[in-house]
N, C-alpha and C positions, 0 to 999 in steps of 0.2 A: 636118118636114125643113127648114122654110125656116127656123124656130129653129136647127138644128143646122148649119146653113151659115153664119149670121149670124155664130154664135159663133167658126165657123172662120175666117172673114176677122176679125174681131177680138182673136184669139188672138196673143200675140208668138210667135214660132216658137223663142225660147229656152228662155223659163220653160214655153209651150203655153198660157200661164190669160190671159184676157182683159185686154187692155192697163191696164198701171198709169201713168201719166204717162207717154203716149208721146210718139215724139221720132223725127226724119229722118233718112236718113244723106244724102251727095249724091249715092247713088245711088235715090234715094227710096225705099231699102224701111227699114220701122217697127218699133222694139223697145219696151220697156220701156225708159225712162232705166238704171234701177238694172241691167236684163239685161245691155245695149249696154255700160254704164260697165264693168264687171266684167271683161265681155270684150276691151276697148281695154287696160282695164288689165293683165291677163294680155303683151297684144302688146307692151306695152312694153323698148324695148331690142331690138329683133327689127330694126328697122330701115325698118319699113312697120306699115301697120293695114290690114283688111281689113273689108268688110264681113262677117258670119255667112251671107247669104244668098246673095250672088252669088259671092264674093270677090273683089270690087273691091277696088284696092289704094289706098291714100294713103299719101303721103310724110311727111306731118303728121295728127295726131291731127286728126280732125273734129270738127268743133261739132256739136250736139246742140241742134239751134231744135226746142223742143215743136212739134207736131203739134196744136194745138187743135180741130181738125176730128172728128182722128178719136178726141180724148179725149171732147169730148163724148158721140159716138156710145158708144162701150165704156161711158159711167156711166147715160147712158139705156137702154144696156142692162142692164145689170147689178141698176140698179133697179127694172125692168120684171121680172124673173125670179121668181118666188114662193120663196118659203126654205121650207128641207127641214122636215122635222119633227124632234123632238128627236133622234127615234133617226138621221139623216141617210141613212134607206134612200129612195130613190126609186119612182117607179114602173118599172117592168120596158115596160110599152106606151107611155109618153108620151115623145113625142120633144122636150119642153124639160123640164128637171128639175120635177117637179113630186112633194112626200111625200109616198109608201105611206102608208095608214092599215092594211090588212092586206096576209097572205102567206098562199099557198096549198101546202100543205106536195104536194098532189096535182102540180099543172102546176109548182111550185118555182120561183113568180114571187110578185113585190108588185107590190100594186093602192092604186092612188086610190081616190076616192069615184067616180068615172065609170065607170073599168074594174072595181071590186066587184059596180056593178049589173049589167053584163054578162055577168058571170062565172055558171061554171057553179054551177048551186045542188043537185049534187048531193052526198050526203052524204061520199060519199070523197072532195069538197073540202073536205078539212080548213081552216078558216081560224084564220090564229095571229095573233100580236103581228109588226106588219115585223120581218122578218130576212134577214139576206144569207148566213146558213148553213144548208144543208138538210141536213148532214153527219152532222151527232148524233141526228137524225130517223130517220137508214138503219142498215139493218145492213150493220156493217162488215163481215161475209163476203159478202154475196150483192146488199149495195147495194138491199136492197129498203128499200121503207118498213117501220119497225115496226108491229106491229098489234096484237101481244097482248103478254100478260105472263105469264111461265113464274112460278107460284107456287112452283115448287119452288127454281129456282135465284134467285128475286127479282131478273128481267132483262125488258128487254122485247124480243122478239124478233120475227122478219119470217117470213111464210107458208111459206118454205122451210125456214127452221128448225127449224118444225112438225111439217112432214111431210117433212123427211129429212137433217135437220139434226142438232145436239149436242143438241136437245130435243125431238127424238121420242119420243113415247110419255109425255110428262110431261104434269102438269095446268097445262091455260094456262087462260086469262082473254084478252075481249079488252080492250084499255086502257081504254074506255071504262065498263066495270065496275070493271075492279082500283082506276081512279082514285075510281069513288064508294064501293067500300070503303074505300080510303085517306081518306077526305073525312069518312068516318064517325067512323073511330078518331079524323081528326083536332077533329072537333066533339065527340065525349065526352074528348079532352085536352083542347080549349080550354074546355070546361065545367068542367072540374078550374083551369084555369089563372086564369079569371075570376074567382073570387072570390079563387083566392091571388094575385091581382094586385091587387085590389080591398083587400083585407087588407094588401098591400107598403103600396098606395097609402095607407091610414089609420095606417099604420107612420110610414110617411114624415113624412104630415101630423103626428102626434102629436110626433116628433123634431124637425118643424121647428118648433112650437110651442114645446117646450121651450128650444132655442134660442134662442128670441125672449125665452122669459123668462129663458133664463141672460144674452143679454145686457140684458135690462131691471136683472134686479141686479144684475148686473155693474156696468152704468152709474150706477145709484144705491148702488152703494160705491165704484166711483170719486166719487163727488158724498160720501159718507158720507166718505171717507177723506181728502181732500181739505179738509173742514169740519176734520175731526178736526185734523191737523196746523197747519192755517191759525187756528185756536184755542188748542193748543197754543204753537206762537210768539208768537203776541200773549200769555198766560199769562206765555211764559218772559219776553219781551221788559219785561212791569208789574213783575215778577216783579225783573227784573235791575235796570230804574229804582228799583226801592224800594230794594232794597240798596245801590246805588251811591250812592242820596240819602243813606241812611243812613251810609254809610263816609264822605259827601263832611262832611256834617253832626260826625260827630264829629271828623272831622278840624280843622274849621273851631275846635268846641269849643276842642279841645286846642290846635290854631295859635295863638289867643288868650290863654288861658291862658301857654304858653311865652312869648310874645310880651310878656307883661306881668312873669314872672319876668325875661327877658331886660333890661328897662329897668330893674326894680330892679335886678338885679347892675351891670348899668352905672353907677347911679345909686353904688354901693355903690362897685366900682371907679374911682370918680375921685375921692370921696374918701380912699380907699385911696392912690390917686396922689399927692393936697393931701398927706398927712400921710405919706408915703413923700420925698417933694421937700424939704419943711421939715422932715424928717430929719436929710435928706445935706445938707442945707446946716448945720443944724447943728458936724453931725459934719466936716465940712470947716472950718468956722472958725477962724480962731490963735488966736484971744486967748481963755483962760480965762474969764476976766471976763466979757463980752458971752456963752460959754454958761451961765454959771452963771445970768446976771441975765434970761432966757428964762424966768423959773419957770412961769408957765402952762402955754406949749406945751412947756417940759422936762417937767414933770409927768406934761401927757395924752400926749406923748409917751412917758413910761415904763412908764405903764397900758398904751399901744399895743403896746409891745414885750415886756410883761411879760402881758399878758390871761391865757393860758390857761396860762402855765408850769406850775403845779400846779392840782390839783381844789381848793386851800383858795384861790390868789389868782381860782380861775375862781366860788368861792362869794362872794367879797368884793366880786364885780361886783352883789351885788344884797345888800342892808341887812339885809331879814331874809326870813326862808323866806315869807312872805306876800305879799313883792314878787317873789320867784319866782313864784310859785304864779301871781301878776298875769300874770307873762308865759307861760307856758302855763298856764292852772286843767287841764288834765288830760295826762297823757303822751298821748292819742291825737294830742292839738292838736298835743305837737310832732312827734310821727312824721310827722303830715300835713304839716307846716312843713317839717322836714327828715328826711325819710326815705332811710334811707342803704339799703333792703332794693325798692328801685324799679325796673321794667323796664329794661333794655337799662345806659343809659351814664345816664340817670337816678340817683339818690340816691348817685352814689359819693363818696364822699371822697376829695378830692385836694389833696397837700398841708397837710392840715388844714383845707381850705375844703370846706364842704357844699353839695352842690346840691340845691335842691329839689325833691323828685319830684312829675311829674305825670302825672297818668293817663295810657293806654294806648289805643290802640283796643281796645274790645269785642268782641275774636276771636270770642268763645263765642258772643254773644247776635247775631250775624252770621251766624255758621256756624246755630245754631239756628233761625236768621229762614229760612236758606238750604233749610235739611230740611223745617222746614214748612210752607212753601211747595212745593217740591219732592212732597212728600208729601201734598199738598192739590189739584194740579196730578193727580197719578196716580191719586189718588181717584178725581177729576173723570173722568177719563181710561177710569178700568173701568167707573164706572156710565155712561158712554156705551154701552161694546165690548158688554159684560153684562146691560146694567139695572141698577135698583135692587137692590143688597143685601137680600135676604128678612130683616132683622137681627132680627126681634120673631118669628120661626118656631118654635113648639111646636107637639108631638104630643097631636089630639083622642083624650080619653080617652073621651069616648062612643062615638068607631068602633072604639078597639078589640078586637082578641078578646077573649075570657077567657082563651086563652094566649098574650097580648104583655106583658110588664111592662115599668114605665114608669119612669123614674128621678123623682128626687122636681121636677126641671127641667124636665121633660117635652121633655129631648133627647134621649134615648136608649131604646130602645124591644130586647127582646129576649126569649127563649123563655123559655114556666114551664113548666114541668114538668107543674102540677096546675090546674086550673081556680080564675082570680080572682073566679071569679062577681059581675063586674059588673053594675050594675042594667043591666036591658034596657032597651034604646032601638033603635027603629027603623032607626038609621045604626052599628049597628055589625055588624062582620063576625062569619058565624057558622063560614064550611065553614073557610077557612084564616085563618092567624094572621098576620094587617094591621091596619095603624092609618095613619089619612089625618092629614094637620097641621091645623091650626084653620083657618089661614088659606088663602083660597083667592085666586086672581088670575083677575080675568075679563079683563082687557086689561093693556096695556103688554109691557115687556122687564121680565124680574127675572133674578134667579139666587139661589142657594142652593147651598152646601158641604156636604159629607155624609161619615162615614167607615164605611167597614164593616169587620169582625171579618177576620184571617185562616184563620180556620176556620169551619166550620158552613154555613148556608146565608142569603141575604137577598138583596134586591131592595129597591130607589132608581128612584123615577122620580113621574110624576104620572098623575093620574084625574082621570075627573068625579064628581063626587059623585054622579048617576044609578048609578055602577058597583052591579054587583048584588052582595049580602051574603051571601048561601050560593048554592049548583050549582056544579057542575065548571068552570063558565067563568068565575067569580069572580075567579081568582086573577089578580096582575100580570101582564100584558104578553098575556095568552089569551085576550081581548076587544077590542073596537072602542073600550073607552071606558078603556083604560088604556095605559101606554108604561110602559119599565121597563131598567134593566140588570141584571142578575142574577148570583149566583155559586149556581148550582145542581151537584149533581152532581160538583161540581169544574171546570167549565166555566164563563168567562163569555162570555157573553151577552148583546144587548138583544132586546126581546119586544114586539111588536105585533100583538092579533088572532090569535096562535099562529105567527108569521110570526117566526126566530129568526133574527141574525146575528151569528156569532163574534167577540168583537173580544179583546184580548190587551194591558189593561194591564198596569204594572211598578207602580203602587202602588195603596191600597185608600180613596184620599183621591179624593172628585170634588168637581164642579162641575157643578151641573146650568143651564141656560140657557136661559131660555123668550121667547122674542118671539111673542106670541100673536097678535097681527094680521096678520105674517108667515106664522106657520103652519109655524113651526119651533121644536121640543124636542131642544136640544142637551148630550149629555154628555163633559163634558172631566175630563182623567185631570192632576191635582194634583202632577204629578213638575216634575223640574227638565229643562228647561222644559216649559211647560203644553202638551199633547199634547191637539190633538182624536179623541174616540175612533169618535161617531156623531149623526148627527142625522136627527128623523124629522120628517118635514113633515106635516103633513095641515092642514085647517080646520077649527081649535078651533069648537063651537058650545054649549060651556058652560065654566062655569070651572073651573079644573086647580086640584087641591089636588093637595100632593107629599105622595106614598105612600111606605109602606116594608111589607117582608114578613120576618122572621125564622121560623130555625126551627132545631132544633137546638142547639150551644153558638153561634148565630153570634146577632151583634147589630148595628145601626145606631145612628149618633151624628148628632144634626145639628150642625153645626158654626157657620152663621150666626150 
């Protein structure tokens, strides 16, 4: 009690809860700051302020000088007080708040650990979890406790109920039963439930593994793709300086070359000019006499003016056909002197003066440098994406049946009709008509091209040479030790271990794709563009020859 008095003198009488930063009025009684503030501020415009508890009047708003005294007091108290428990039910006997740890659904109180021990220990003291509701406990008709459990209607019902109630004469239970059969059924679910949880949980596991490794290689072809193109430019980049040296180079060639014509015409053109000037002066002169008496430069003057008027005065420039011959020994000399048949503005004739042609840039052998390069660069490029090209890939003719026949290249492999009766050897197949390639691949990435028939039947893929040679599980793709694409049936198909999944190319041209240390055997469909069809992972543990299966009018080509 003297808890519950305490509180009440330190209680603001606005809010009722234990003083928060309290404060005076001048009539000395005590609020909360934040209570007092609220309420002056309401009175505002009223024309007075009043205290809440006397009503004292003031003319002027009051000051508000904290109470130090009695803040202290209110936080020693307050931290003095024990805190509730989470459920924030109390005890029902303790007169300062102090947490219930149970409730007694009988007396319809909560107990501490003090009052638990005191309490009555007999069995109709039901004791529960603290609650402050004992509502859901009663029956809503008669307000009794519940007690049993009507099986018929699946209810739980109170004494009166029973016997003269809506469930008269019905089969009850009383709770304490109905709950341990309910506890049963629920331990033969939870028995069911524990291993399919246990089973989610290794779901899970196995998914998040997977995860981890899609992004492992995820992140090592970002690192892979990344390499790829960062290569690729440097390529194109050697690639573009080579060229560019080389256009810069012929240019230089040719620059020189013209540059050296350009000085002989000049050279040509000025005295051109001398004997064009001591022409016209000539020809400008009066006096007779003084031209005629010129005989020298009249002369070559007249050879000047006269050079090429006819083919007999343009043969008379040279003595005899010998000293022609001196000046070109072969027509190619003079085409290349004066070629009038010369790129662009090169070898034209203009006005009767010829200019000498000279070479061109080398379009072709540029553009040519450009493709293959280009073309060597893309190479480079698939035996990255691919692997090595399988290029030396023939069909072993000790594996296979006596009804596969072979082309005389040993690329193509297809049905006979009648038995080849091949010498016998231990690796060739007896039940069905297969044949494995010579070559086998224990590591790396390769790849290899393949076409098959559009009719008949046949299978593409690889084995291990363990694969077995006669029994029903022989055949591609119906073992552990084979993979396969198939056109069976009219259906295709890939095959692993008898494990089939549809896939639905547009052409009969593949590409088969092995990264063996990976653990992936991938088939791609040769259309425009290259389409992925399927790929099968597992851990190669010997080495894959690529198989084929014919049967029927249908046949296999290797293409490599």
């Amino acid at each position: 009690m003297a808890a519950a008095d305490l509180r009440d003198e330190l209680s603001c009488s606005i809010c009722l809860s234990v003083y928060t930063d309290p404060v005076s009025l001048p009539c000395s009684h005590n609020f909360c700051r934040g209570c007092i503030g609220g309420v002056l501020g309401t009175q505002e415009g009223s024309g007075a302020y009043s205290c809440p508890e006397c009503r004292a009047e003031y003319r002027e708003r009051p000051a508000l000088p904290r109470n130090r005294t009695l803040g202290n007091i209110a936080e020693r108290f307050l931290s003095a007080q024990p805190e509730p428990g989470e459920t924030g039910i109390l005890c029902t006997y303790c007169d300062s708040p102090v947490a219930a740890v149970k409730s007694c659904e009988q007396c319809e109180t909560s107990l501490c650990d003090t009052h638990l021990h005191k309490h009555n220990k007999s069995v109709r003291h039901v004791l529960t979890e603290p609650t402050n509701s004992f509502m859901g406990k009663k029956c809503s008709t008669h307000s009794e406790f519940l007690k049993y459990y009507c099986c018929e209607d699946l209810v739980c019902v109170c004494v009166s109920c029973c016997l003269a109630g809506g469930h008269r004469g019905h089969r009850v239970e009383l709770l304490s039963e109905a709950s341990e059969k309910k506890k049963e059924k629920l331990r033969k679910v939870l028995e069911k439930l524990s291993p399919e949880r246990e089973e989610t949980e290794r779901g899970a596991q196995r998914l998040q593994e997977r995860r981890r490794d899609v992004a492992e290689r995820a992140a090592g072809e970002t690192e892979r793709v990344t390499a790829l193109f960062r290569d690729i430019r440097e390529e194109l980049e050697a690639l573009e300086k080579r060229l560019l040296s080389d256009i810069s180079r012929q240019k230089e060639e040719i620059s020189l070359q013209l540059t050296e014509l350009i000085q002989q015409l000049e050279i040509k053109k000025d005295e051109l000019s001398g004997k064009i000037q001591h022409i016209e002066e000539l020809c400008n002169m009066a006096a007779p006499l003084t031209v005629l008496q010129e005989q020298w430069e009249s002369d070559g003057a007249a050879d000047n003016e006269e050079e090429y008027d006819t083919e007999e005065d343009k043969d008379e420039e040279y003595d005899t056909e010998e000293d022609k011959d001196e000046e070109y020994d072969t027509e190619e000399d003079k085409d290349e002197e004066y070629d009038t048949e010369g790129a662009d503005t090169e070898g034209r004739e203009t006005e009767g003066i010829k200019v000498p042609a000279v070479g061109n840039l080398d379009v072709d052998r540029i553009s040519e440098t450009l493709l293959t390069g280009l073309a060597g660069i893309v190479t480079g490029i698939k035996g990255r994406i691919y692997g090595q090209e399988a290029t030396d890939l023939v069909l072993d003719i000790n594996t296979a049946s006596d009804y596969v026949a072979l082309s005389e290249d040993r690329k193509t492999a297809s049905r006979s009709e009648t038995a080849l009766c091949y010498p016998h050897t231990p690796e060739r197949f007896i039940k069905y008509p297969q044949v494995l390639s010579s070559r086998s691949f224990p590591s790396g990435r390769h790849y290899w091209e393949v076409e098959g028939s559009e009719s008949g039947e046949w299978e593409v893929g690889a084995a291990y040479p363990s694969i077995e040679r006669e029994g029903d599980h022989s055949s591609l793709g119906d073992n552990i030790k084979s993979w396969s694409l198939r056109r069976l049936y009219r259906s295709i198909t890939v095959a692993h271990n008898c494990i089939k999944t549809p896939v639905s190319p547009s052409c009969w041209r593949f590409r088969i794709s092995l990264d063996y240390e990976a653990g992936h055997l991938s088939f791609y469909e040769l259309s425009e563009p290259i389409r992925h069809l399927h790929t099968f992972t597992a851990s190669f543990t010997e080495p894959l020859h690529p198989a084929f299966y014919v049967y029927g009018n249908g046949w296999v080509r290797i293409c490599s």
